[in-house]
C-alpha positions in Angstrom: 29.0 14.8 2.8 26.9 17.1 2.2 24.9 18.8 4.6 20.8 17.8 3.4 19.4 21.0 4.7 22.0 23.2 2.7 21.0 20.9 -0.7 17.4 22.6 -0.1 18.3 25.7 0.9 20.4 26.0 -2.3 17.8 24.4 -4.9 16.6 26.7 -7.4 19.2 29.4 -6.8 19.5 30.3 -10.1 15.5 30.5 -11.1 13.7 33.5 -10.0 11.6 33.8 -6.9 7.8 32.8 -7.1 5.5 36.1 -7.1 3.9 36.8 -3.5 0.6 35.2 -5.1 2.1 31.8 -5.8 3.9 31.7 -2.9 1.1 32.5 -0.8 -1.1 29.9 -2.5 1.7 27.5 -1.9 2.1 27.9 1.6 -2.2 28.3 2.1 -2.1 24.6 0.1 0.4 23.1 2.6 -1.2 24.1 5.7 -4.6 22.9 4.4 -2.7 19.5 3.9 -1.4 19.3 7.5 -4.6 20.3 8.7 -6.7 17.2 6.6 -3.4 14.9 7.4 -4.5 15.3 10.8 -7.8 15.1 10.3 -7.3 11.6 8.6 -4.7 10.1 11.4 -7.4 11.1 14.2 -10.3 9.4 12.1 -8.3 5.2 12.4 -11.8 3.8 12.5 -12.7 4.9 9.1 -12.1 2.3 6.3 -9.2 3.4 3.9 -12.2 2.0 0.8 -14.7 4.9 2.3 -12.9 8.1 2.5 -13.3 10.7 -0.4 -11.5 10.8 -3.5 -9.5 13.7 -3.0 -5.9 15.3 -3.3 -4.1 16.1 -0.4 -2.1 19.0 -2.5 -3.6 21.5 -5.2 -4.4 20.1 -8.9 -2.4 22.7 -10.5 -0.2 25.8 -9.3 1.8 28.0 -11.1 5.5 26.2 -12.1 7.1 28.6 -9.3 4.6 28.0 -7.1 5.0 24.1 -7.5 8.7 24.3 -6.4 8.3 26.6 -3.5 5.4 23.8 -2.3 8.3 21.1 -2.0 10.8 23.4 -0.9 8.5 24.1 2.0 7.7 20.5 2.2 11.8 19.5 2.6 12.7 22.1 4.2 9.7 21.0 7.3 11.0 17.1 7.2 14.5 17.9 6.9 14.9 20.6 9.3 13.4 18.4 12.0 15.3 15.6 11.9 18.8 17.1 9.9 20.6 17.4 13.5 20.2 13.5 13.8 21.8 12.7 10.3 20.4 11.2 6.8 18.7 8.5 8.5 16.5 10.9 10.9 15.3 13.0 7.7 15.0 10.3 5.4 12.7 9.0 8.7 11.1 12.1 8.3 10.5 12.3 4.9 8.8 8.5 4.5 6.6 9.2 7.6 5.2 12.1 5.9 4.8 10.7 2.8 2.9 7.2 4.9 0.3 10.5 6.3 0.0 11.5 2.6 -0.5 8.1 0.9 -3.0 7.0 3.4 -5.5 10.2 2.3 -5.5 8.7 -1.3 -7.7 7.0 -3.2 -7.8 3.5 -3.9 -6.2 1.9 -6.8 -7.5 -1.5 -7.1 -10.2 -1.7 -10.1 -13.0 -3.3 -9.9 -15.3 -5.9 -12.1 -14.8 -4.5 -15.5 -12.1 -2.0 -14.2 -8.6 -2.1 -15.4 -5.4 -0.5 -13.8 -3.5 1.9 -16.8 -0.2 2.7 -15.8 2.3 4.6 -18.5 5.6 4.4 -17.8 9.2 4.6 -19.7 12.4 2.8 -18.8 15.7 3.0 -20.1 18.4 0.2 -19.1 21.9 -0.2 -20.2 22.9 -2.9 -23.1 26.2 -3.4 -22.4 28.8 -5.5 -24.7 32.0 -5.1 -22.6 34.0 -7.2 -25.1 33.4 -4.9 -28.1 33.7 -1.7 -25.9 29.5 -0.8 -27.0 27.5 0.3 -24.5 23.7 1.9 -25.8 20.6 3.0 -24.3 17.0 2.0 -25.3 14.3 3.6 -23.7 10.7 1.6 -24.0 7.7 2.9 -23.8 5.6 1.2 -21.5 1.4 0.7 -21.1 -0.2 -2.1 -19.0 -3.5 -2.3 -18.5 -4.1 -4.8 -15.9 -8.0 -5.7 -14.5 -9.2 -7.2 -11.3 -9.3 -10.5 -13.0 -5.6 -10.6 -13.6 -6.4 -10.1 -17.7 -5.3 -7.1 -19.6 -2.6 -5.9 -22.2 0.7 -5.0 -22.3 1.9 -2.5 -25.0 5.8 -1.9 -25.3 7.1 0.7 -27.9 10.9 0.8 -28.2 12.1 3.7 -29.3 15.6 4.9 -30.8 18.7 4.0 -29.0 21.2 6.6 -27.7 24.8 6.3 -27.0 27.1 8.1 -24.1 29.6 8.3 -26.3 30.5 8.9 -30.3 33.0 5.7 -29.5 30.4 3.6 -28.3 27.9 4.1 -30.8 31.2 3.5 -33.3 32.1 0.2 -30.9 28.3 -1.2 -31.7 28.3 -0.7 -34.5 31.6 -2.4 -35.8 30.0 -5.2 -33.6 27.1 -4.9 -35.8 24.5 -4.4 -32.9 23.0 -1.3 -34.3 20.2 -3.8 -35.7 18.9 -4.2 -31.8 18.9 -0.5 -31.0 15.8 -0.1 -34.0 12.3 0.8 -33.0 10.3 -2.3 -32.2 6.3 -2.8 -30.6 5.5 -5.6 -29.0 1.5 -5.9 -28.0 0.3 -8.4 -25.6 -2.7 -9.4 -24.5 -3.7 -12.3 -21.4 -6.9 -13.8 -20.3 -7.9 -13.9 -16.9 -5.6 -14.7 -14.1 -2.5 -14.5 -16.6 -1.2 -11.0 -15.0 -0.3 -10.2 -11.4 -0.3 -6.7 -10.3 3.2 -6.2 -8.0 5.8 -8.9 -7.9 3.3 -10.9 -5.0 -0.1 -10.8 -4.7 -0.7 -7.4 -2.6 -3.6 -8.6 -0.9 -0.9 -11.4 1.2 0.6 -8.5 2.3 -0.5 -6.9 5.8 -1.1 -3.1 6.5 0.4 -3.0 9.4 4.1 -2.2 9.0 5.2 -4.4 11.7 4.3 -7.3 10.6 5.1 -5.9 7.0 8.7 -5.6 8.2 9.0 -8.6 9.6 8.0 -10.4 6.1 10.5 -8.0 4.4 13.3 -9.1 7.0 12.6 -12.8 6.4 12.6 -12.0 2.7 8.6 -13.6 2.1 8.2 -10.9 0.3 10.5 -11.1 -2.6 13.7 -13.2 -2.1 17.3 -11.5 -2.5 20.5 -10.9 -0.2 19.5 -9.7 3.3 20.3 -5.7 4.1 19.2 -2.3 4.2 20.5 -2.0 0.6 18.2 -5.0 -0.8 15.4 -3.8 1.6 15.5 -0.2 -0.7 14.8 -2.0 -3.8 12.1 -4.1 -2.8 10.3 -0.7 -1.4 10.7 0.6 -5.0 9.4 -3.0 -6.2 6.5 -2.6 -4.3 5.4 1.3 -5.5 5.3 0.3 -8.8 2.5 -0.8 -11.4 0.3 -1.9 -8.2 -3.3 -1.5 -6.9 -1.7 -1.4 -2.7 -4.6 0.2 -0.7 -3.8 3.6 0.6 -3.4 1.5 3.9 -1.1 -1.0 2.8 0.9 1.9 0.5 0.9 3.8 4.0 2.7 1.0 5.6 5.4 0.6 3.3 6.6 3.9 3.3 6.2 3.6 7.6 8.2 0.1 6.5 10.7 2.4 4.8 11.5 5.2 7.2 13.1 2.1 9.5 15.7 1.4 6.9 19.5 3.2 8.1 21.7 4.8 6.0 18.9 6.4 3.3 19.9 9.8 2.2 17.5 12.8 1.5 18.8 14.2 -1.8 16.0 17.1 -1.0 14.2 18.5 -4.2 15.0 16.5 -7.0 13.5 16.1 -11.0 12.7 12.4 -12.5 13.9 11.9 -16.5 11.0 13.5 -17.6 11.5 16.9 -15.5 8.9 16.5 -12.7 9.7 17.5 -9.5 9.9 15.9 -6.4 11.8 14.8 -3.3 14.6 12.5 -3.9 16.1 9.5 -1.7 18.7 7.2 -2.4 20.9 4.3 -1.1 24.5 4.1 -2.0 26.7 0.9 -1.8 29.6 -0.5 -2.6 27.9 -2.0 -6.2 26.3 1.4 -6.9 23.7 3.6 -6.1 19.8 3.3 -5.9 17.3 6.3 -6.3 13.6 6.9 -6.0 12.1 10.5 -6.4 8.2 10.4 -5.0 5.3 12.7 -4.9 4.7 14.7 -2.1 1.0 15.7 -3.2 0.1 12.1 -3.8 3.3 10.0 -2.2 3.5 8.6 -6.2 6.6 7.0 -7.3 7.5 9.4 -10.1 10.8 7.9 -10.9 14.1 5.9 -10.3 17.7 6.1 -11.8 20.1 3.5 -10.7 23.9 3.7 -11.3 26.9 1.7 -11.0 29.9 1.6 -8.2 32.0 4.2 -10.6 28.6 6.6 -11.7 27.8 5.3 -14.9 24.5 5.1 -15.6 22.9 1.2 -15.5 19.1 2.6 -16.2 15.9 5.2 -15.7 12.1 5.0 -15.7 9.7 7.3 -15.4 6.0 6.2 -14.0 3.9 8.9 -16.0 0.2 8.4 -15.1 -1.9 5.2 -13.1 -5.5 5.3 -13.0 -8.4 3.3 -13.3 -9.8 2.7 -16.6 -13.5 1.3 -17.6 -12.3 -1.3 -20.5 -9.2 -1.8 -22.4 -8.6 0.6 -25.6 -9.5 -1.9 -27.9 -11.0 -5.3 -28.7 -8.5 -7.8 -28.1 -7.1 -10.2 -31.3 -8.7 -13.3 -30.2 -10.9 -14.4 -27.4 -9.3 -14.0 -24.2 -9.8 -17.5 -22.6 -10.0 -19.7 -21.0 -8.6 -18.4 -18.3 -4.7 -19.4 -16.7 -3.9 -21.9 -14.5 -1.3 -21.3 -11.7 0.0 -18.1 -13.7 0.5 -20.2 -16.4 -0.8 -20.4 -20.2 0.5 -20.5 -23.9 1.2 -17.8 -25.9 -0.5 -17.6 -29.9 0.9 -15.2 -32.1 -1.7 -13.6 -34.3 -1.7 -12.4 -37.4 -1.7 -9.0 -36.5 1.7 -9.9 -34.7 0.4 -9.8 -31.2 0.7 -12.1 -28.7 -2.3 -13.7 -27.2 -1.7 -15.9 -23.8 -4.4 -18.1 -22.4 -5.0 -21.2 -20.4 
């Protein structure tokens, strides 16, 4: 394997060296960020809804200054714990990140408020039996409001191949038909949408008890193991309004997982950089690359036991919105019952899912 320190001290080789400027305004950044990190952990007693919307890192630096910041950032975690193996610096690593995540601001919206989050995704369509094998990537926009009513907008766009002999395989099959851009616009009345796959506000901020819910799988259900337990800390970053507190105790939740591999420095589909973990098994391999200004899930790439790719997404932008873009098709009500409704297709084609 390996060593994680050497992956960090070798990223960017090949790209020239930030100029003294940048670098200095890196490094400047960081130690303003330990200094409010510490700041925050000293202040417990002050309610995670009443500290300052603020940044822990800079807004913007130059694209050389950007990548000595996480190199700096790595190369702090790792080198700490890199004597004591993956699971020491991927320890490291979450543990920052929990310091980081706490400082945010809140992303649960309020009356009227709606939650945006833009993502894209990517999953493998596989048809083993005709040797066809294609990638769809869908653009993704949910707006989800405190009410549990909002919109979903999908966008599929065109489908790409890994090979000339798949896209020749599907097509004999005549499955090119499915690979063609497609929207698909849907809109719920109250209570009809859940943000995260349980209701976050069951969920305790202290990682303890956190952890013990995971173990006991009251979370989400699934096989027991570190491997499962991975997933579900993905499952819970995404498209969700956790408090900083409760988003702080997952990634504390996280650093207790063994076997977690710091893949240092690592870029998301869509070219951002980051720092990259992952959890190999014997079915394949799991990978989430997060923020370190923001402790953001920025992406995940997931791939088999033999390195094929099974899918990607990319988690562009969440914030909280004042309405939704548009007036909705139809009323939106009454509201669901139990999470329940039915769905009416419009004339406009969208979907419109009340009580």
């Amino acid at each position: 394997m390996i060593d994680e320190l050497e992956r960090v001290r070798t990223f960017g080789a090949d790209v020239p060296a930030p100029h003294d400027e940048a670098e200095q305004a890196a490094r400047a950044a960081l130690a303003r960020a330990i200094r409010r990190d510490e700041r925050v952990t000293a202040r417990e007693g002050i309610a995670a809804s009443r500290r300052p919307r603020r940044r822990v890192w800079l807004v913007w630096v130059t694209a050389a200054a950007a990548t000595a910041i996480v190199v700096v950032i790595v190369s702090g975690v790792v080198g700490s714990g890199s004597a004591g193996g993956p699971q020491t610096a991927s320890a490291a690593v979450f543990t920052k990140l929990a310091a980081v995540a706490k400082a945010q601001p809140s992303f649960a919206p309020g009356p009227g408020q709606y939650l945006y989050v833009d993502s894209v995704q990517s999953n493998a369509s596989d048809a083993p039996e005709v040797g066809c094998t294609m990638y769809v990537p869908e653009h993704r926009q949910i707006w989800i409001g405190a009410d549990g009513s909002g919109r979903l907008l999908e966008n599929d766009g065109q489908a790409t191949f890994p090979s000339a002999r798949d896209r020749a395989a599907c097509a004999r099959a005549g499955l090119l038909g499915s690979a063609a851009p497609n929207t698909y616009d849907n809109w719920f009345a109250a209570r009809c949408l859940s943000l995260g796959p349980v209701n976050l506000e069951d969920l305790p901020p202290d990682p303890v008890a956190l952890r013990a819910m995971l173990d006991a799988r009251h979370i989400e259900g699934g096989p027991h193991g570190p491997a499962e337990d991975f997933v579900q800390i993905g499952d819970l970053l995404r498209e969700t309004d956790a408090s900083p507190a409760l988003r702080a105790a997952i990634y504390k939740v996280a650093a207790t997982i063994p076997g977690v591999e710091v893949l240092g420095p690592a870029r998301d589909h869509s070219g951002r950089l980051g720092i990259g973990l992952a959890y190999g098994h014997s079915g394949g391999r799991s990978e989430l690359i997060l923020d370190p200004r923001t402790s953001a899930l920025l992406g995940e790439l997931t791939t088999d036991s033999a390195g094929k790719l099974v899918g990607w997404a990319v988690y562009l932008r969440s914030r909280i919105v004042n309405g939704l873009p548009r007036r909705p098709p139809a009323p939106l009500r009454p509201a669901c019952v139990n999470g329940g409704g039915r769905t009416v297709q419009e004339p406009d084609g969208s979907g419109v899912t009340t009580g």
